[in-house]
Each structure stands twice: as C-alpha cells, then as structure tokens.
ZADO-1210 file (C-alpha; in nm, 4 decimals, padded with zeros to 6 digits):
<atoms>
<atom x="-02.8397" y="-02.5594" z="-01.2598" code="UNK" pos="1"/>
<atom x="-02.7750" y="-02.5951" z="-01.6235" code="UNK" pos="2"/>
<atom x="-02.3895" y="-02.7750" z="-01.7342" code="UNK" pos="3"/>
<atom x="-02.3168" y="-02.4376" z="-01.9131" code="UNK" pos="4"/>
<atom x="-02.3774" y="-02.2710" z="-01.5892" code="UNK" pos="5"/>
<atom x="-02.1170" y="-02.5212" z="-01.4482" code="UNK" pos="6"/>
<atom x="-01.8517" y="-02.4023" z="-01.6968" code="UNK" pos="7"/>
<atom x="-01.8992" y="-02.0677" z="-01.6324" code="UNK" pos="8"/>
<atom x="-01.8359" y="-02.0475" z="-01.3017" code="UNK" pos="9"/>
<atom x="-01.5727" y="-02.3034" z="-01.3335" code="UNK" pos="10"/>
<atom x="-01.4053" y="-02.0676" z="-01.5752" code="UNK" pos="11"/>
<atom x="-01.4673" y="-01.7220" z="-01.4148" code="UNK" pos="12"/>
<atom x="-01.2900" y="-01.8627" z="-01.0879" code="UNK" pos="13"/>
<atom x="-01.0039" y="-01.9938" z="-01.2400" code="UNK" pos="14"/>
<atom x="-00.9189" y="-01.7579" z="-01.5150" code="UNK" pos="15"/>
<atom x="-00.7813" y="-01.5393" z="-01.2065" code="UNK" pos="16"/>
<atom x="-00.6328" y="-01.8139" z="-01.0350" code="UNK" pos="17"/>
<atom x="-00.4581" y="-01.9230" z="-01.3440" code="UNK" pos="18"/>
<atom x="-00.3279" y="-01.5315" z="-01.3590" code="UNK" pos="19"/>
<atom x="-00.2360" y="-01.5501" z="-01.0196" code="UNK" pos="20"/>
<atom x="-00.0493" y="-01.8766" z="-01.0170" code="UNK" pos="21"/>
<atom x="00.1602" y="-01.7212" z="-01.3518" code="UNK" pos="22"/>
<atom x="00.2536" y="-01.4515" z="-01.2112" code="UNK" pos="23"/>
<atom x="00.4049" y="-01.6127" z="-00.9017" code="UNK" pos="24"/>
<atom x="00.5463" y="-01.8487" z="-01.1581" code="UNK" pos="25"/>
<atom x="00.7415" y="-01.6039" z="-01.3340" code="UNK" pos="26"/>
<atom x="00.8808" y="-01.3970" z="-00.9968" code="UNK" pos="27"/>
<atom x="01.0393" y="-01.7396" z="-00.8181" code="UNK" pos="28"/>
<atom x="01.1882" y="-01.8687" z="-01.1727" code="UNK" pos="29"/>
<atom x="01.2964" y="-01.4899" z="-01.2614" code="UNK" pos="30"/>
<atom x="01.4704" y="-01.5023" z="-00.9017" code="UNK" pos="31"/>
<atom x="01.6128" y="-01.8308" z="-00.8849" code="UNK" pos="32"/>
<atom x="01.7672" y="-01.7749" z="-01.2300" code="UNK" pos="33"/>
<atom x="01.9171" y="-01.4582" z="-01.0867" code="UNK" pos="34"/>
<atom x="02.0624" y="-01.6488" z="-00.8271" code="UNK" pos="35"/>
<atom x="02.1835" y="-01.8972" z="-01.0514" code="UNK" pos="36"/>
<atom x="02.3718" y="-01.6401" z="-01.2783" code="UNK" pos="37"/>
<atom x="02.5287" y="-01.4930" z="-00.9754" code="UNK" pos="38"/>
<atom x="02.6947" y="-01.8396" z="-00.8572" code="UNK" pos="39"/>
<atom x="02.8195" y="-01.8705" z="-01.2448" code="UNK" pos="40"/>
<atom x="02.9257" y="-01.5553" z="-01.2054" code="UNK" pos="41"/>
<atom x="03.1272" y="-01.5839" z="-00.8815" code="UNK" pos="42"/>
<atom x="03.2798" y="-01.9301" z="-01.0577" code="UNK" pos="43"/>
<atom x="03.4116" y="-01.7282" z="-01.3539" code="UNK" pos="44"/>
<atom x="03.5776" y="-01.4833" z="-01.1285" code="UNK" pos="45"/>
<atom x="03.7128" y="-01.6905" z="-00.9150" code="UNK" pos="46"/>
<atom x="03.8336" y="-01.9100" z="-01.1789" code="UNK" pos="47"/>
<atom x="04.0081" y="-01.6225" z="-01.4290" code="UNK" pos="48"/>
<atom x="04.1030" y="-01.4711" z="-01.0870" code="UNK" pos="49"/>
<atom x="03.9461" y="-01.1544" z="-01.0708" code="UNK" pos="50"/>
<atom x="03.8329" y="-00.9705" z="-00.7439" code="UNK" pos="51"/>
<atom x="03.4551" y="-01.1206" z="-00.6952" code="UNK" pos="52"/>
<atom x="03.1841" y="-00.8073" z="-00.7706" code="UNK" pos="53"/>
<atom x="02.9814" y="-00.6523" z="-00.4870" code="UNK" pos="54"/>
</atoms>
C-alpha cells in the first residue's frame, strides 16, 4: 500500500465519525444549556417571587 492510500482511508473513515461525534456534541450541550436556563429561571422566580412556570 502506497502512504496516500493510508490517508485516504484514514480520512474517508473519519470524516463521518467527525460528523457523528458533532452532532452528538451539539444535542448534549444544546440540552444541558436548556437545563441550565431552566434552574436560572426557577432562581429568578423564586427570587422576585413569582409563581414558578410549568
């Protein structure tokens, strides 16, 4: 096998790995940063002393 041969399989399998990986990425910080504006959320109600939102 040639080195260029190498790289080219190197990159064909972890182009979609690296998609992959993103992706999965982006859903756990999207939801922990929901989560984390909820608590805030919960503070500033509780703390102006509004009823908390459902």
């Amino acid at each position: 096998m040639y080195i260029g041969d190498i790289i080219y399989q190197l990159f064909t399998i972890l182009i979609p790995i690296v998609f992959i990986v993103a992706i999965i990425f982006f859903v756990r910080s999207s939801k922990k940063r929901k989560e984390q504006l909820d608590r805030i959320e919960k503070k500033l109600d509780k703390v102006s002393g509004q009823a908390p939102k459902q």
